[in-house]
Every structure is written in structure tokens, then in C-alpha cells.
C-alpha positions as CSV (number, residue, x, y, z in Angstrom):
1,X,13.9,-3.2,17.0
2,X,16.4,-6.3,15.7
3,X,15.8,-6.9,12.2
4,X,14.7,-10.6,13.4
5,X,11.8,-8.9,15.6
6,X,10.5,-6.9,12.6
7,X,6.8,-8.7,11.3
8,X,5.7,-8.4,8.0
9,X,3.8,-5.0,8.2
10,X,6.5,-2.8,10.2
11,X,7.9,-1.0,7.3
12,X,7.2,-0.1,4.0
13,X,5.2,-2.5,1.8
14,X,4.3,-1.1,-1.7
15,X,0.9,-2.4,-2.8
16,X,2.1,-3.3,-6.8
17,X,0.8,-1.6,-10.0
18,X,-0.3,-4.7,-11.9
19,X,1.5,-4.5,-15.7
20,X,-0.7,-4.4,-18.4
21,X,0.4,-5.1,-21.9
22,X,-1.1,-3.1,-24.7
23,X,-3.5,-5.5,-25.4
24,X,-4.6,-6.1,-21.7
25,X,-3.1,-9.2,-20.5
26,X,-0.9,-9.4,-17.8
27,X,2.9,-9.4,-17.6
28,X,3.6,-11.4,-15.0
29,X,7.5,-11.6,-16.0
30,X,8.0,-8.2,-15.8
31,X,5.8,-8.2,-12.2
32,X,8.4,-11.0,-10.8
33,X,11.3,-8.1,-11.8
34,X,9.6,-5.5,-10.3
35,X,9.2,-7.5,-7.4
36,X,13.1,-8.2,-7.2
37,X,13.7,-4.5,-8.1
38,X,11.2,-2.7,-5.5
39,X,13.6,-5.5,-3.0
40,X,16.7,-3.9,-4.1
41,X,15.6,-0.7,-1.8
42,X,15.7,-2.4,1.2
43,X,11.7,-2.4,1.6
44,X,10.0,-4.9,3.5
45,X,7.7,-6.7,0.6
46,X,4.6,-5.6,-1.6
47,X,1.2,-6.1,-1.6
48,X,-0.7,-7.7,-4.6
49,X,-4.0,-7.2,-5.5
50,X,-4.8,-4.2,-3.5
51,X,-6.9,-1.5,-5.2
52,X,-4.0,0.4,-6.8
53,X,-3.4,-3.7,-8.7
54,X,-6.6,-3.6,-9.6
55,X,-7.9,-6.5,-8.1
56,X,-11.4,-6.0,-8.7
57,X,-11.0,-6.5,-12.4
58,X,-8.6,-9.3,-12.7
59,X,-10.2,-12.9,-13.1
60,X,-9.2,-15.5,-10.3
61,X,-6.7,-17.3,-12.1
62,X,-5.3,-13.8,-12.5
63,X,-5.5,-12.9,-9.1
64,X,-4.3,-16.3,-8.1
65,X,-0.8,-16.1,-10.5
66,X,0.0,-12.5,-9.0
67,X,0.2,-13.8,-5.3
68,X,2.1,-16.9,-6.3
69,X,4.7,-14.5,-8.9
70,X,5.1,-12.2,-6.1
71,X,6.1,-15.3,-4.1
72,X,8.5,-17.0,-6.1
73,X,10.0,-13.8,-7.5
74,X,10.8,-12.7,-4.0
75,X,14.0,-12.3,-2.4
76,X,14.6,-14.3,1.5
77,X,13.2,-11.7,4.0
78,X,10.9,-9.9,1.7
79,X,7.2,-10.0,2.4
80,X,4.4,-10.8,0.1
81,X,1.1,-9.6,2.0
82,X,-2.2,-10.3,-0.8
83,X,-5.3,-8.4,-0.6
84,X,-8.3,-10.4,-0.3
85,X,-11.2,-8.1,-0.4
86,X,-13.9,-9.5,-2.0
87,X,-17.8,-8.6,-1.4
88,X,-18.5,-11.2,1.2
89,X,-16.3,-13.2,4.0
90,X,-16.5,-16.7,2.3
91,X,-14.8,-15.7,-1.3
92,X,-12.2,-13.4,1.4
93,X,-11.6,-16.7,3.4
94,X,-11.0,-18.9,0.1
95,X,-8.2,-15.5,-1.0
96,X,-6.8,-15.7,2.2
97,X,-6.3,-19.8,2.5
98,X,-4.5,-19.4,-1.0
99,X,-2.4,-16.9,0.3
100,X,-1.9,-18.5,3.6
101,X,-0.8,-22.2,1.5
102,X,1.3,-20.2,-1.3
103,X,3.6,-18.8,1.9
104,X,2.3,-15.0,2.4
105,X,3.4,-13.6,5.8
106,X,0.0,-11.9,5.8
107,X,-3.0,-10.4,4.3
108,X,-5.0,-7.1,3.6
109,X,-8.8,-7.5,4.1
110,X,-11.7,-4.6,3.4
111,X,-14.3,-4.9,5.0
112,X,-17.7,-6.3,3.2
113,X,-17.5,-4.5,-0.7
114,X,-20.6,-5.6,-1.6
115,X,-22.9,-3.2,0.6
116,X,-22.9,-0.4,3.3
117,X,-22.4,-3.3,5.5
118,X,-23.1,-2.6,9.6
119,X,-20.3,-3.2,12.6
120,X,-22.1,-6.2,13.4
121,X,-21.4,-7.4,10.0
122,X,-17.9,-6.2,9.8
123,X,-16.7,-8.0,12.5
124,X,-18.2,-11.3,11.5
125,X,-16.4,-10.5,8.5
126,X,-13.2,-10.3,9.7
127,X,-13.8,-13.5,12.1
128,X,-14.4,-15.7,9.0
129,X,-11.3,-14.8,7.6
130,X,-9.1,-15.2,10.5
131,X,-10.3,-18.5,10.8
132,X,-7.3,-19.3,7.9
133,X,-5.0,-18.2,11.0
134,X,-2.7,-15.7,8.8
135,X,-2.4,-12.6,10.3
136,X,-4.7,-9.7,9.0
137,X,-4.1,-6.3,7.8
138,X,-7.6,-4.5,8.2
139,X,-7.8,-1.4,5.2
140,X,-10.0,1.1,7.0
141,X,-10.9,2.5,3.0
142,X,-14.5,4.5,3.2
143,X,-14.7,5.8,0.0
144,X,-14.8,2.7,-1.8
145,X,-16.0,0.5,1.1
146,X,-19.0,2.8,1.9
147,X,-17.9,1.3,5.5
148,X,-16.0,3.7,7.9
149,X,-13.3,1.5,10.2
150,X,-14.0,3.7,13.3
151,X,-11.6,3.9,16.0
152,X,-14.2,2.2,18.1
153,X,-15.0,-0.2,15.3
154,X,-11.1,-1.2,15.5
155,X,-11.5,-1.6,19.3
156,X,-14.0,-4.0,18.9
157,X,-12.2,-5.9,16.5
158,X,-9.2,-5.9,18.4
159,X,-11.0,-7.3,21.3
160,X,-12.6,-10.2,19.4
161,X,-10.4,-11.0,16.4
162,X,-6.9,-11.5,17.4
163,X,-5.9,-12.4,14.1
164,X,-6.1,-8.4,13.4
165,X,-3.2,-7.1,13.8
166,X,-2.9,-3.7,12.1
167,X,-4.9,-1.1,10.5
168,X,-4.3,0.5,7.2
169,X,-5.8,3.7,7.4
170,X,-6.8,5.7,4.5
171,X,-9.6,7.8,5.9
172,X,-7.7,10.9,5.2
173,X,-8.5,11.8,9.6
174,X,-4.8,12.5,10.7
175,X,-6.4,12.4,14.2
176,X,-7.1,8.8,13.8
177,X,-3.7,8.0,14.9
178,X,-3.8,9.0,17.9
179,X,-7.5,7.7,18.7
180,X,-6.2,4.3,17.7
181,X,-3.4,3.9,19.5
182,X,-6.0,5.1,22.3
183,X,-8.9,2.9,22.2
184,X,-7.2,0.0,20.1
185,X,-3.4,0.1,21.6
186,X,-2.7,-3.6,20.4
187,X,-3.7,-2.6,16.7
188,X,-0.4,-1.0,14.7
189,X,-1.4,2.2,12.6
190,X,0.1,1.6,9.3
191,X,0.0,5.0,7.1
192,X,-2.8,4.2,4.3
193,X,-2.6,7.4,2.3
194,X,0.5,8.6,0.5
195,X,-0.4,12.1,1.3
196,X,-0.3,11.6,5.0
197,X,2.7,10.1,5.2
198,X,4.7,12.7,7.9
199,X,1.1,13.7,10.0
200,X,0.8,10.2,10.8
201,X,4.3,9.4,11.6
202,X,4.2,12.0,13.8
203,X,1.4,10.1,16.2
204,X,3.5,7.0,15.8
205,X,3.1,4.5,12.8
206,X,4.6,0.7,12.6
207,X,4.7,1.1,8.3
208,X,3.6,2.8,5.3
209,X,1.6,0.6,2.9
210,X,2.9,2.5,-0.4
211,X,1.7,3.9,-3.7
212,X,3.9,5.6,-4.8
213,X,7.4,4.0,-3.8
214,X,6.0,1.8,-7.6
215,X,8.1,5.1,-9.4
216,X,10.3,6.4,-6.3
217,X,11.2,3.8,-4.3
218,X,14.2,5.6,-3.0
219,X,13.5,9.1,-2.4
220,X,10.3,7.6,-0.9
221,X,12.5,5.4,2.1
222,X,14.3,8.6,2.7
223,X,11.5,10.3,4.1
224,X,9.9,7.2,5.8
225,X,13.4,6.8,7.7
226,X,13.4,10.3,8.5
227,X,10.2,10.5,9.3
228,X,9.9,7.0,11.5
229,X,13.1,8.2,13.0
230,X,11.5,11.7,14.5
231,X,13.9,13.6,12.4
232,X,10.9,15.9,11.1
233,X,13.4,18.6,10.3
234,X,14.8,17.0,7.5
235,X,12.1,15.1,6.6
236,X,9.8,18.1,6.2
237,X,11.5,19.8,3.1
238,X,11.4,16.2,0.7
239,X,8.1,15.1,1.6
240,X,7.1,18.9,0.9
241,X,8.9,18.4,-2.2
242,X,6.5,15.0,-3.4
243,X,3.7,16.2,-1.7
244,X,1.6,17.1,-4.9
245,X,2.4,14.0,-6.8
246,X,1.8,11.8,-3.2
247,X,-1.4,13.3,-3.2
248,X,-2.9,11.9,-6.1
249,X,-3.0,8.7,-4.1
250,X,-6.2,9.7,-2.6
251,X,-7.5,10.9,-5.9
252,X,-9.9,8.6,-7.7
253,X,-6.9,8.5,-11.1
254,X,-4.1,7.2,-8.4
255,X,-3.2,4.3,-10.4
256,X,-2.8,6.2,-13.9
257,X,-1.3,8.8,-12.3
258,X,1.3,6.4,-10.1
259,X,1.7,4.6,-13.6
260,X,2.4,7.6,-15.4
261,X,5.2,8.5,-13.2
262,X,6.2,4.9,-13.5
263,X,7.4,5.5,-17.1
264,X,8.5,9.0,-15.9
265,X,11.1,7.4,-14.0
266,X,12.5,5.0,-17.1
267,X,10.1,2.1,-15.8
268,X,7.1,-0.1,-17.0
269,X,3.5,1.3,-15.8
270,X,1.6,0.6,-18.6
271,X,-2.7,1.1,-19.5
272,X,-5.4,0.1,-17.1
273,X,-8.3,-1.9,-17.5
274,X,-11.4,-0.9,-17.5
275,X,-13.8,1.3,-16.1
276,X,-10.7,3.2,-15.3
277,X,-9.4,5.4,-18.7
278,X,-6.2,6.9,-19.6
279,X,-5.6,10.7,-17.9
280,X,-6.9,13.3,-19.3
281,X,-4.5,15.8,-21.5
282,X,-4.5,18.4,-18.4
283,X,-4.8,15.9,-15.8
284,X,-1.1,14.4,-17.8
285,X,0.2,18.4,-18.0
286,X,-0.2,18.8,-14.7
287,X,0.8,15.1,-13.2
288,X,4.3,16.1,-15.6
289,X,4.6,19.5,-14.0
290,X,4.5,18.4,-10.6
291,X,6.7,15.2,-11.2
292,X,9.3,18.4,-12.4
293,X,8.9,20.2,-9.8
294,X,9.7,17.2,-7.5
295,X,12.5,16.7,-8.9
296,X,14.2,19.7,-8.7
297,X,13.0,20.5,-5.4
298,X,13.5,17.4,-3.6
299,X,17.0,17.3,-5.6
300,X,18.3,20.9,-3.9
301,X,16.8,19.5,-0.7
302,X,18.9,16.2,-0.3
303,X,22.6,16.9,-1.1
304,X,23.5,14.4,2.5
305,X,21.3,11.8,0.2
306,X,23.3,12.1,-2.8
307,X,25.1,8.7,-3.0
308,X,22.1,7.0,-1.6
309,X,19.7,8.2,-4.0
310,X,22.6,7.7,-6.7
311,X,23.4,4.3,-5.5
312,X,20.9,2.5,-7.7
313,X,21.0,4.5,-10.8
């Protein structure tokens, strides 16, 4: 694949941390240089106003000044893909034209968030947004969505919404892969779920919509390059190395915990908003244990990396 033929969801997109001051407000300067430093990796682009930003607490002129920083702080060839979830397909459609008119390459839509909604419903969901004519990301997320993005369910989306063209998929199912690319082929599986990273590159994944890659944007694209590349062998060891901290990205404290490691690393995470609190004092003790751990092992495990993973310090 030329690096002209890459579209805006084949490769690693980090969905963005949103910086909270102390007091609660937003930092949107220091967002525009994390945009222009998670660039500096040679990533594809981020994702605003996904779950791990927070979306569902930030007011619309908030939401609104996130998609256009990202936008403006961006660097030529990195993508800015929004989420647009929102509990019904008319508020989605109104995120998705702001996108679509501030220049995103693309969005991320839920499904429904406002009820156990039914297939029917879904995909009338997903056709009111891809009226706007941007191409969609569907986020298969059933633990907060209450609505399970079925490999079937994709099919018939894929059949009827051709806006659709990728599915991030966080269900946790590693076999989903494969039944996608089955019964959906046209559909690209993007890896939802830090902590599946390698099980579903192994049935074949177009990109890696991030959580993690906020704190370790370098040893992250290691393993995704290894790993997209088939070279499980030396992707294996590192990503067994992160594996702990990677899986607190399907743990209901992911974005303290990807914030914490934020400030591990020398960077800004900063608090959350409510209803989400601080870590716990065991819940911090163990985050900082693993973090060590992944650094020393993943550290003794990449000695070819060294100047790479140097190269930015």
C-alpha cells in the first residue's frame, strides 16, 4: 500500500485524552501540542471526542473547539476523525456536518446511546448520519451502548449504508475478526481494544484506534508495525511486556489510568470530570507497578529498537 492510497482509518489513530486544568476547564493549547506531538510518531491522526475524551461531559461549544483545535493544530497528512455519538441520529448528524465542514477525513459514530436500541433502529441510525456524506467509522462498544454490533448487524449495514466503512471493534470477541471479514468483507476491522491488539492483527486489521499510544506513542507503533507486518515473533515479547497496562483500556478507569501514565511518561494527563474520580490509592500502586514493569521488560526486549525509541527523547 503507497502512502497516497492509505485512507484515514488504516493505521493508528489515537482517540485524545481531553486536558483538564485543575479547575476543570479545558486546555485547548496544550491539546493543539499534543496533537503536533502524537504527529511527530509518524501516526495517522487522533480522534476527538471519543469516550476516552470524554465527550459525553463536555458542553457543545466544548466539543465543537476540540474538533476544530485538532484541525488547525494538525500537521499536512494527519487525520482528524471526531466522534459523534450522541443518543439519537439527528444531534449525530448535526456532529458529523460540523465535522464534515471543519475538514475531518472522517468520523466515529455509536450506535443509539440513549436506549437498548433494536437492528432496525441501528441502521436507520447510521443512514441519517451518512446522509452528511463523510465516511463513517462504526464503534461496535456494548458495554456502554447496551447495543451489540454483530457480525451480521455489520453485514446489514454494509449492504445498505455505504458510507460505513470500518468497524471499531471493542467487544473484547477476538473471533469477531474473522467473522467480519466473513460476512462483512467490504467493512475494515480496526482493533478497538488496546488489549487485543496482536489477536486481532493476527485475523487481519486495516488500524488500531488507540488508547494508549496518549503516554507511549512509540513503543506502541513498534508493536503495531510488527504486528501489521506478520512479524509475531518479535512482536510477541513487547506487547507481552504492555500487556497489563494495555489492558486497562477495557477497564471502566481507562482514562485515569491512561492519564496517569500520561504524567508517568513526563506529559500532561491531568483530572477528569465528573462522574468519573481520581484512582484509588491501590488502583494508583498497582497502575505504577505495572507501568515499571513495562518498562524494564519491554526495554530488555527491544535492543534492534534502541535508536528508534531514543529518537524522540
Amino acid at each position: 500500500m503507497t502512502a497516497m492510497s492509505i485512507k484515514p482509518w488504516q493505521g493508528i489513530l489515537t482517540a485524545t485524552a481531553t486536558p483538564f486544568r485543575d479547575d476543570l476547564s479545558i486546555d485547548f493549547d496544550r491539546y493543539a501540542e499534543h496533537v503536533k506531538w502524537l504527529a511527530s510518531f509518524g501516526h495517522l491522526g487522533v480522534i476527538p471526542n471519543g469516550s476516552l475524551g470524554e465527550y459525553q461531559v463536555l458542553t457543545r461549544e466544548e466539543r465543537m473547539k476540540m474538533v476544530t483545535t485538532a484541525i488547525e493544530a494538525a500537521p499536512k497528512g494527519f487525520h482528524v476523525v471526531p466522534g459523534v455519538a450522541a443518543y439519537g441520529a439527528r444531534e449525530a448528524r448535526e456532529w458529523a456536518e460540523h465535522a464534515a465542514g471543519a475538514g475531518a477525513s472522517a468520523v466515529m459514530l455509536l450506535p443509539p446511546t440513549a436506549y437498548r436500541a433494536n437492528e432496525d433502529e441501528v441502521l436507520a441510525h447510521y443512514k441519517e448520519v451518512a446522509k452528511v456524506g463523510i465516511p463513517i467509522i462504526a464503534y461496535n462498544n456494548p458495554f456502554d451502548t447496551k447495543v451489540d454490533l454483530t457480525p451480521s448487524l455489520v453485514a446489514r449495514i454494509a449492504n445498505e449504508v455505504g458510507e460505513v466503512v470500518a468497524i471499531k471493534e471493542f467487544s473484547g470477541d477476538v473471533r469477531r475478526v474473522w467473522q467480519i471479514h466473513s460476512q462483512a468483507p467490504r467493512i475494515e476491522v480496526l482493533v478497538g481494544a488496546d488489549d487485543v491488539l496482536l489477536e486481532l492483527a493476527t485475523g487481519g486489521v486495516s488500524g488500531w484506534i488507540a488508547g494508549f499510544t496518549n503516554a507511549l506513542p512509540r513503543e506502541s507503533k513498534i508493536v503495531y508495525d510488527l504486528a501489521l507486518a506478520g512479524d509475531f515473533t518479535r512482536a510477541r515479547p513487547l506487547y507481552a511486556a504492555m500487556h497489563d497496562l494495555f489492558h486497562w483500556d477495557s477497564n471502566k478507569e481507562f482514562i485515569q489510568a491512561i492519564k496517569a501514565t500520561m504524567e508517568f511518561e513526563g506529559r500532561y494527563g491531568g483530572p477528569t470530570r465528573l462522574p468519573r474520580l481520581p484512582l484509588s490509592a491501590s488502583q494508583m500502586e498497582q497502575l505504577r507497578s505495572q507501568y515499571r514493569s513495562f518498562k524494564e521488560r519491554f526495554n530488555a526486549r527491544s535492543e534492534e529498537h534502541t535508536s528508534e525509541l531514543q529518537s524522540h527523547h
